[in-house]
N, C-alpha and C positions, 0 to 999 in steps of 0.2 A: 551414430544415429543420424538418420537422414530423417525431414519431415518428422520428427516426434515417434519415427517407428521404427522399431528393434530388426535390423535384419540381418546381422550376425553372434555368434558367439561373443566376439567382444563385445558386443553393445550392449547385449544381457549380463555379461559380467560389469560393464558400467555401472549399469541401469540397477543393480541389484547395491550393489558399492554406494553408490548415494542412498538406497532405500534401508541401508542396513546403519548406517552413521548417520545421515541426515533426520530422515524420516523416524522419528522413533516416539514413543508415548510421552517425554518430555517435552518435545518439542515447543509448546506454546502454553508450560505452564507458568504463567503469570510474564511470559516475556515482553519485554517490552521492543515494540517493534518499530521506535525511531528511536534507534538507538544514540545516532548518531546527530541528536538535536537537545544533547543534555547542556544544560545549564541555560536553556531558554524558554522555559516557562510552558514548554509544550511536549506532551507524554499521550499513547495510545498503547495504553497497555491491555492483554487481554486479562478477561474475567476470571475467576477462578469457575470450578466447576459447580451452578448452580439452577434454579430453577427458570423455568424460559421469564416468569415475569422479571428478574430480576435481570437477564438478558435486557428487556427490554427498558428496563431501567437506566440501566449502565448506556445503552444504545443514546438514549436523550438527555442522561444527565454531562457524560462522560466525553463525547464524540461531539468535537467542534468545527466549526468550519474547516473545509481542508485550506494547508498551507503548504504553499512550494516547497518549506522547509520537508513535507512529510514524504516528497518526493526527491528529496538531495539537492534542492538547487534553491538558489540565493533567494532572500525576501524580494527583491527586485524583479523577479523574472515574474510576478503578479501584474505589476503596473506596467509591463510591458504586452502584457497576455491582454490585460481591461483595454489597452489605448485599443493595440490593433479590435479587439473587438467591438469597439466603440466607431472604429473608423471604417468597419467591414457595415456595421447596422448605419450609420448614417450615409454610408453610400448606396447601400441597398433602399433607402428609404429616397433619397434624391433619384434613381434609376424609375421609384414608382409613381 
């Protein structure tokens, strides 16, 4: 696949190959999708299937700050994300 776009046989035969194992109606029932941040207190699991309010329920009771962890990388890599952007707004504020 080049660019996201099917331009041969093979790439439909790919392109179908993931849609037929990946993709399927299981997919996101009740999975937990940091998997990979078990045993630290932090979980974003989807909902089951249910009415939109209760969507929007889960949405504010459920869903917390994000954390580096929710993207694979260290608690550390926060306080280095807040300094530079602390050092980028008080430079911008000294430039005015």
């Amino acid at each position: 696949m080049y660019g996201g776009h099917i331009v041969n046989d093979w790439d439909r035969r790919l392109c179908l190959a993931y849609l037929n194992n990946i993709m399927n109606e299981n997919l996101f029932d009740e999975l937990e999708l940091f998997p990979y941040v078990e045993g630290k207190g932090i979980s974003f699991r989807v909902p089951a299937a249910t009415t939109y309010e209760k969507y929007i329920e889960h949405i504010e009771q459920s869903l917390t700050a994000e954390t580096p962890l929710g993207y694979g990388l260290h608690p550390n890599a926060e306080i280095g994300f807040r300094t530079n952007q602390c050092n980028t707004l008080f430079n911008t504020l000294l430039e005015l």
